[in-house]
C-alpha positions in Angstrom: -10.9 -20.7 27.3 -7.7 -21.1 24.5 -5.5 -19.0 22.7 -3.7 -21.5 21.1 -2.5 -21.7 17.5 -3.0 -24.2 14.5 0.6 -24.9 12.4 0.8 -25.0 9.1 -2.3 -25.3 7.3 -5.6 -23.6 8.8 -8.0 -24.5 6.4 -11.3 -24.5 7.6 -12.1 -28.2 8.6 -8.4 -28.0 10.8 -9.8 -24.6 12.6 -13.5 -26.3 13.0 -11.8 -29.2 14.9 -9.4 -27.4 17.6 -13.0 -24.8 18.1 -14.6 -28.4 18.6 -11.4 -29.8 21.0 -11.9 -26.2 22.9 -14.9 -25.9 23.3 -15.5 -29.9 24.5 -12.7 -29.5 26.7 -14.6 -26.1 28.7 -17.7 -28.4 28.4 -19.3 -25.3 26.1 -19.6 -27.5 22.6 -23.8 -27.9 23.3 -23.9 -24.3 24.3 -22.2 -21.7 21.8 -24.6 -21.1 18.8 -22.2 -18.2 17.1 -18.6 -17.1 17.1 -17.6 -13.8 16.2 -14.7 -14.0 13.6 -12.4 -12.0 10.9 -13.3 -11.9 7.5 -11.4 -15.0 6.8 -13.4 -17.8 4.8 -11.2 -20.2 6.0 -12.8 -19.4 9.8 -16.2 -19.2 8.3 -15.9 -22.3 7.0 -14.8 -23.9 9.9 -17.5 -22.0 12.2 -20.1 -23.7 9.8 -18.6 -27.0 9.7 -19.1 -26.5 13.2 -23.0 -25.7 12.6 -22.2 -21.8 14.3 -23.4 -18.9 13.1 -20.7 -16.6 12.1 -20.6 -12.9 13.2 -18.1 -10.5 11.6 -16.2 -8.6 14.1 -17.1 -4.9 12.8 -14.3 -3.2 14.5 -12.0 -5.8 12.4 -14.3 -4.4 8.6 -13.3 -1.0 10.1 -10.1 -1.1 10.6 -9.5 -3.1 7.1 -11.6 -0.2 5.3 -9.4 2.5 7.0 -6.4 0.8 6.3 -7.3 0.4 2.7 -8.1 3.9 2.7 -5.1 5.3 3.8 -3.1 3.2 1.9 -5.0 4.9 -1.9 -4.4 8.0 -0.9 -0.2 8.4 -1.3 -0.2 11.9 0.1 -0.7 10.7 3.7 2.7 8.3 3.8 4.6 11.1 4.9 1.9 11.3 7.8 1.6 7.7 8.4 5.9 7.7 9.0 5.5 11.1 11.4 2.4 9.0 13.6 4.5 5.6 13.9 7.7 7.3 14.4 5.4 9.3 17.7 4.3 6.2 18.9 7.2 4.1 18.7 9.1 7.1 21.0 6.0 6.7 23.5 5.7 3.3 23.5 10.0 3.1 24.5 9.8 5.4 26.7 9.4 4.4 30.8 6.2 4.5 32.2 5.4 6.5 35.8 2.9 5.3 38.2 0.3 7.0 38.7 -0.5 8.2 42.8 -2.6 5.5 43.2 0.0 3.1 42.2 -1.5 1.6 39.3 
């Protein structure tokens, strides 16, 4: 479909009308009846602008509750430094292929 941005502003009634230009373009505007979205009002809005039901995206309210729960809890900072500094090294370091090439 899109991954496309909106500059500057995204209030609702600006998100509401690229969802519309996407989803008229894919032929799909008749079709949806829901979009699963952040916990942004500003999307909500636009989804009901739209007349779409809006579904929270429950892995996004987890990983907002977990964040928030890390961050009250000062102890773990040292922990949180140790885990990023980990993956950082993995994540720079060269990848093998596996036998079957992939």
């Amino acid at each position: 479909m899109d991954s496309s941005s909106i500059d500057g502003s995204q209030a609702g009634n600006l998100i509401s009308l690229e969802m519309y230009n996407v989803l008229s373009a894919c032929e799909l505007y008749d079709k949806v009846l829901a979009a699963v979205t952040d916990n942004g009002t500003n999307v909500a809005m636009g989804m009901n602008d739209m007349g779409l039901h809006c579904i929270t995206c429950y892995a996004h309210r987890v990983n907002l509750a977990v964040v928030q729960a890390i961050e009250a809890v000062p102890e773990l900072d040292e922990v949180k430094q140790k885990v990023s500094t980990v993956v950082r090294e993995q994540q720079s370091m060269p990848r093998s292929k596996s036998k079957s090439g992939f």
